[in-house]
C-alpha positions as CSV (number, residue, x, y, z in Angstrom):
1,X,-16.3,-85.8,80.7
2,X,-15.2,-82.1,79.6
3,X,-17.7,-82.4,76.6
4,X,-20.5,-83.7,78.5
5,X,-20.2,-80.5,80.7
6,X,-19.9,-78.7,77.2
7,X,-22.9,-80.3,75.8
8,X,-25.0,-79.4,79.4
9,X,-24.1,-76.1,79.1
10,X,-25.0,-75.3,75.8
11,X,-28.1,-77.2,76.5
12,X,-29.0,-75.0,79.1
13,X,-28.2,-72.1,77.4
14,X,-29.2,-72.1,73.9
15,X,-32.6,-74.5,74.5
16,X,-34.0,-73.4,77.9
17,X,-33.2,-69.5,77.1
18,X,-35.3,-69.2,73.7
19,X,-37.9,-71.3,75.3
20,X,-38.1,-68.8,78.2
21,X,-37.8,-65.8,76.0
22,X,-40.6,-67.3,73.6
23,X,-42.8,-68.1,76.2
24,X,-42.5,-65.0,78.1
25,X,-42.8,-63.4,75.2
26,X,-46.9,-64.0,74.9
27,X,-47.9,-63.8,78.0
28,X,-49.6,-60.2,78.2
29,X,-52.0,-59.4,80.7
30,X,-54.9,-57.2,80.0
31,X,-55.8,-53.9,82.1
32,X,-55.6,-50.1,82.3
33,X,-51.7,-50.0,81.4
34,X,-52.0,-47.5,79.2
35,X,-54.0,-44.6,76.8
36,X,-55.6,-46.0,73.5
37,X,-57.6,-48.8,72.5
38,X,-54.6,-51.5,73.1
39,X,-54.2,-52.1,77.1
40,X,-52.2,-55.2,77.2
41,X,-49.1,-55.2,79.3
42,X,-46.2,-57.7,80.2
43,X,-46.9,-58.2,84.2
44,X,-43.2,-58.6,86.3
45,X,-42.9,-62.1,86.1
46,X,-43.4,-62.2,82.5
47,X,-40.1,-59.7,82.4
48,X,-38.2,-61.8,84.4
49,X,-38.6,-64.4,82.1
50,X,-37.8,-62.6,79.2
51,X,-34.9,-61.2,80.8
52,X,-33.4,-64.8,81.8
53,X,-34.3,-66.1,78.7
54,X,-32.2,-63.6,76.7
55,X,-29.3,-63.7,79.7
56,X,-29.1,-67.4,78.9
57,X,-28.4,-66.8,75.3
58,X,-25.9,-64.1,75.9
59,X,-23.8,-66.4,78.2
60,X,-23.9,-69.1,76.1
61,X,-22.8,-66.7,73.4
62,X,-19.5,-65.3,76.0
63,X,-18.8,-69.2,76.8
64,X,-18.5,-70.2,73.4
65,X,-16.4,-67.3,72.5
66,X,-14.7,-67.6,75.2
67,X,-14.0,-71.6,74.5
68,X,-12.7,-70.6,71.2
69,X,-9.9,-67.9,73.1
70,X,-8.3,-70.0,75.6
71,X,-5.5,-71.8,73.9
72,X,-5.9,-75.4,75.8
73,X,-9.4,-75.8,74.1
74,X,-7.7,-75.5,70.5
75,X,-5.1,-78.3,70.9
C-alpha cells in the first residue's frame, strides 16, 4: 500500500506539475504591458499556474530525496 501512495505522489508531482508549467507557459495575453513592438504579457492566473507547476516538481524533488534519507525506506 506504501508504494501505491509512492507511485500517487510522484504522479502528482512529476506529471501534473510539467503539464501546468507547460501550459501556463503559452498562455500570453496581448495588451499595452509594455514599451516596444512586443506587448504580450503573462496575466495572474497564468503565474499561478506556472508557479504550482514548478512547486510540484520541487516537492517531488524534496520527497524523493527525502525517501532516500530516512533509514526505514533503505531496508
Amino acid at each position: 500500500m506504501q508504494t501505491f501512495f509512492r507511485s500517487i505522489i510522484d504522479i502528482i508531482c512529476f506529471v501534473c506539475g510539467p503539464f501546468f508549467t507547460t501550459f501556463y507557459l503559452f498562455d500570453f495575453a496581448h495588451g499595452p504591458a509594455g514599451p516596444g513592438p512586443f506587448y504580450y504579457y503573462y496575466p495572474h492566473n497564468a503565474k499561478i499556474g506556472m508557479g504550482l507547476g514548478v512547486a510540484l516538481i520541487c516537492l517531488g524533488f524534496i520527497i524523493r530525496i527525502w525517501r532516500q534519507q530516512t533509514p526505514e525506506d533503505q531496508a
